[in-house]
N, C-alpha and C positions, 0 to 999 in steps of 0.2 A: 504494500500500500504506500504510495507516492503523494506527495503535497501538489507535484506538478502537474497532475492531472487531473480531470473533471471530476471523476469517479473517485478518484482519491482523495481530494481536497472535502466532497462531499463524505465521504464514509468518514474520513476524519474527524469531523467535524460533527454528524452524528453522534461516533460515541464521547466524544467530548463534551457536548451539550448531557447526553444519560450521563456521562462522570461527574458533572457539573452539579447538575438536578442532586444525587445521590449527598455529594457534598453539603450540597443545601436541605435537603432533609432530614442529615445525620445534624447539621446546626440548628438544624427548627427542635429538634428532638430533644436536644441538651439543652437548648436556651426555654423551651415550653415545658419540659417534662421531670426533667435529671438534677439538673444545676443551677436552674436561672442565668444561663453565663452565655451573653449575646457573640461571642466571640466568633466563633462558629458561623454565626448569620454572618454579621459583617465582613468575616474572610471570604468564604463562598458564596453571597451575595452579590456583589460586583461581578466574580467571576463569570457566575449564571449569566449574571445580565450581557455581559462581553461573549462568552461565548453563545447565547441564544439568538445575540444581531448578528453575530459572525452566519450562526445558522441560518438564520431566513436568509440572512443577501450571499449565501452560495446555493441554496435552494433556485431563489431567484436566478442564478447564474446557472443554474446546471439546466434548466428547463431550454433551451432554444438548445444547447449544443446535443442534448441527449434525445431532444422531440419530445419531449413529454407533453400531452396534453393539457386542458386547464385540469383536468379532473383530477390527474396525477399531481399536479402541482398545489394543488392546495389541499391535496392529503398530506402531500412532504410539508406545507407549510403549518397546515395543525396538525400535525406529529410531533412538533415541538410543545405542545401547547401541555399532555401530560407527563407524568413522571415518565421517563424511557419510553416513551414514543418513538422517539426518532431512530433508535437500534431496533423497534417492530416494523416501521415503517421503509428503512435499509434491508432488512430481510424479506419484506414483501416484495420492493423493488427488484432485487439481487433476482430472488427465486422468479419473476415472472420478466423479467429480461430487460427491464426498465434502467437500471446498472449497467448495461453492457457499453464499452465505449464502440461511438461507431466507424464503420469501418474508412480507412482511408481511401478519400478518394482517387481513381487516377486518372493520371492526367493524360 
């Protein structure tokens, strides 16, 4: 899995946003439940927030190079929206050929 490319950058990013999420739930968890101890929010907060626009605007970027339809594309866009969405939403794409990069043209 490569940054340089469409598929790549998007699966990246994917599970980045679920590692994100994860982080940010373990800090709602300890700051609501355990400890009282906001730390947690506030570290993995921002993060969330950065990597979840990172998410939608390669969403946005992956849809024309891959052909995605609107229908596909705003599943990838609310796939972000629950906890680990976006790693169900990359294994739907992968397994039904929506991931595939496509082929070069020639010239």
């Amino acid at each position: 899995m490569t940054f340089s490319s469409v598929v790549g950058r998007f699966r990246i990013l994917a599970l980045a946003e679920a590692i994100s999420w994860a982080g940010l739930l373990l800090g709602m968890f300890f700051k609501y439940v355990v400890v009282q101890n906001e730390i947690g929010v506030k570290v993995f907060g921002p993060i969330h927030g950065f990597v979840f626009v990172a998410f939608i605007l390669v969403t946005l970027m992956t849809k024309e190079p891959l052909k995605w339809n609107a229908r596909t594309l705003v599943l990838g866009l609310l796939s972000s929206i629950p906890p680990f969405g976006t790693v169900i939403f990359e294994r739907w794409a992968s397994r039904t050929g929506r991931l595939s990069e496509p082929a070069a043209e020639q010239l």
